[in-house]
Every structure is written in C-alpha cells, then in structure tokens.
MDAnalysis code that builds the backbone (N, CA, C; Angstrom):
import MDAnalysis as mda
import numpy as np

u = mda.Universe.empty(156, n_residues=52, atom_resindex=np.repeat(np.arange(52), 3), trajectory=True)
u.add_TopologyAttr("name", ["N", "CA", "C"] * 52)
u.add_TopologyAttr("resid", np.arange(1, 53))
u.add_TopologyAttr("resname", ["UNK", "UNK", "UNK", "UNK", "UNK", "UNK", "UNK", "UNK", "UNK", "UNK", "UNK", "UNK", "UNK", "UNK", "UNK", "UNK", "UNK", "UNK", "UNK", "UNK", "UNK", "UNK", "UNK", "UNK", "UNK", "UNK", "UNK", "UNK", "UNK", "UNK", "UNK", "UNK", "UNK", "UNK", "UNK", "UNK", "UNK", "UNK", "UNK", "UNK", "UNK", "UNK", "UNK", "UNK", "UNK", "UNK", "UNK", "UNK", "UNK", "UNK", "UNK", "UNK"])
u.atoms.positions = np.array([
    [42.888, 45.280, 84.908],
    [44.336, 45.201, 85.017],
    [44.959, 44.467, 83.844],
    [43.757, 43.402, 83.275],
    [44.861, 43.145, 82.276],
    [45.267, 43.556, 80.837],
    [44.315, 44.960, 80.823],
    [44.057, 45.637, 79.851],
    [45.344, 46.453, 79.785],
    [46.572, 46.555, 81.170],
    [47.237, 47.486, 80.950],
    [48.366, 46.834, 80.080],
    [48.248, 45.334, 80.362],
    [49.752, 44.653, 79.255],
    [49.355, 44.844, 77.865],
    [48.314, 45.039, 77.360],
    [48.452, 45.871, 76.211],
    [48.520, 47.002, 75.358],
    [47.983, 48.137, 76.962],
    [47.678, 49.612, 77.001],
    [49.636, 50.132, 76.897],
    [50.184, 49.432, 77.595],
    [51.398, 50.184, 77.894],
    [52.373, 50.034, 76.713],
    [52.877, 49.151, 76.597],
    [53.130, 48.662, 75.073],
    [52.978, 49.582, 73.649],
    [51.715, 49.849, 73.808],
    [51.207, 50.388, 73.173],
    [51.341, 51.995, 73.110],
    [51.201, 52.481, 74.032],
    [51.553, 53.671, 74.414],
    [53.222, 54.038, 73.977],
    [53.609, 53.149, 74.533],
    [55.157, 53.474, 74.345],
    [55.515, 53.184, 72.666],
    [54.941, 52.660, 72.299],
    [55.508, 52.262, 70.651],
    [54.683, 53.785, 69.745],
    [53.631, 54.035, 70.639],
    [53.146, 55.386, 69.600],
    [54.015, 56.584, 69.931],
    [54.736, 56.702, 71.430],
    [55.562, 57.913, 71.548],
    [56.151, 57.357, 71.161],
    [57.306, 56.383, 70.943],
    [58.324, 56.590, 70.278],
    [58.460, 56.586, 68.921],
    [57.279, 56.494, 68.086],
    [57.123, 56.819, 66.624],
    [56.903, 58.149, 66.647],
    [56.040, 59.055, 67.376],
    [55.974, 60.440, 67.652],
    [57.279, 60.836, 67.665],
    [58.095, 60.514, 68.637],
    [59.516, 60.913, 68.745],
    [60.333, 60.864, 67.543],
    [60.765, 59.842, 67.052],
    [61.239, 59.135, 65.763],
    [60.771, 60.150, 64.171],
    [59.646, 60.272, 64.643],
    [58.974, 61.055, 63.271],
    [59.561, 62.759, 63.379],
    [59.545, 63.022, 64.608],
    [60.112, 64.279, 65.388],
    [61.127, 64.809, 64.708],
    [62.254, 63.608, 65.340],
    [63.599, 63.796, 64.309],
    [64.012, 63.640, 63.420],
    [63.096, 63.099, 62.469],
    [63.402, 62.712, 61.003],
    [63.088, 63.843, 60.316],
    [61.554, 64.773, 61.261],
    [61.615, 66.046, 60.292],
    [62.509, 67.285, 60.740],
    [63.184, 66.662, 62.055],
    [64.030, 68.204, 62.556],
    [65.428, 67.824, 61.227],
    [65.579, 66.426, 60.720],
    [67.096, 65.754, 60.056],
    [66.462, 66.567, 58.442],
    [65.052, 66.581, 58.242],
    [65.257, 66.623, 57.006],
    [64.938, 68.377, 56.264],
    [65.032, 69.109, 57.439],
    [64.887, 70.929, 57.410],
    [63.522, 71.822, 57.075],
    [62.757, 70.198, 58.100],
    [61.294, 70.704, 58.019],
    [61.105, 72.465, 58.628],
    [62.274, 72.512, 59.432],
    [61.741, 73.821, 60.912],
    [62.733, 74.671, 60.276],
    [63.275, 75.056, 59.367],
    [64.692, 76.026, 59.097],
    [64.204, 77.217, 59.265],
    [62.830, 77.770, 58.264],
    [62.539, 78.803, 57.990],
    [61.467, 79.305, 58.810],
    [61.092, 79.743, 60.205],
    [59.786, 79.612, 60.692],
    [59.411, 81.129, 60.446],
    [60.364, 81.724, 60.125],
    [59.929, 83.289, 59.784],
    [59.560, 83.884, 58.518],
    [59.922, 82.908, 57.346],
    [59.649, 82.894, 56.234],
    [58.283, 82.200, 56.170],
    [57.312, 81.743, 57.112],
    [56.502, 81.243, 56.727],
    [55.130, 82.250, 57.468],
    [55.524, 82.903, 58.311],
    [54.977, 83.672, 59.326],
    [55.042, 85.002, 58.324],
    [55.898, 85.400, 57.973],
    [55.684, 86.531, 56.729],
    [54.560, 86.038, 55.945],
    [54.871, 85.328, 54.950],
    [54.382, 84.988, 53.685],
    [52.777, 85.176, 53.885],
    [51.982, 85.021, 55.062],
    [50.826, 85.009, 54.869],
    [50.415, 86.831, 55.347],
    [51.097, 87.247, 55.299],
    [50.771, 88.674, 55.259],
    [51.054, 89.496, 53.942],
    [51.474, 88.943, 53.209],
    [51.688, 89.035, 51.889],
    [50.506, 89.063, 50.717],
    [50.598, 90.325, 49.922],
    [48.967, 90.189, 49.275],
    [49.622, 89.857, 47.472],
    [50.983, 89.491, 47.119],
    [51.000, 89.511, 45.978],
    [51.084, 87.694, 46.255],
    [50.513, 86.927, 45.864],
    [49.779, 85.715, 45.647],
    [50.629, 85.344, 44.362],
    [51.076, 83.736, 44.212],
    [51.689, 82.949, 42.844],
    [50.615, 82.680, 42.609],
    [49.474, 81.844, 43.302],
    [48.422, 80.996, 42.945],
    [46.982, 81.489, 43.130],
    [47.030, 83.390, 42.899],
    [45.604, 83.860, 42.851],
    [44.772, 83.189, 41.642],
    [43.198, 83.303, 42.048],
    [42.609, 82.967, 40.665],
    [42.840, 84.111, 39.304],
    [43.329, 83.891, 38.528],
    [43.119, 84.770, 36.947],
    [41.269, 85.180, 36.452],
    [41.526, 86.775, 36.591],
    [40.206, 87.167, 36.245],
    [40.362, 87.079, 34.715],
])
C-alpha cells in the first residue's frame, strides 16, 4: 500500500505529459496531412532512391 503514494503521482504526471505532448503536436500541424502521407508510400518515383 505504500507503494501506491508513489505509483499514483506518478502515473498521473506521465498522462498528463502524454496529454500535453498530444496538444503541442495537434498546435504545431503534426496531423494536417494524413492522406498525403498514406499516398506517398505507394508511390514508386522516390527523391532519395540509391543512384546506379
């Protein structure tokens, strides 16, 4: 039991950095394009193929 006064604490400070981190990437237009990224890998003309 007295493992939980530091279990809980704890818990709660990692979701709310989970959370926190959440919205900093929804603020900074991490998620805009999710279809532009879902294409692109079906795509066979490559910027960064190797040069024969």
């Amino acid at each position: 039991m007295d493992m939980l006064v530091y279990l809980i604490p704890a818990s709660l400070f990692m979701g709310g950095a989970g959370l926190a981190a959440f919205f900093w990437m929804l603020r900074s237009g991490q998620f805009d394009d999710p279809d532009g990224d879902a294409n692109r890998i079906l795509r066979t003309d490559y910027d960064d193929h190797p040069k024969e």
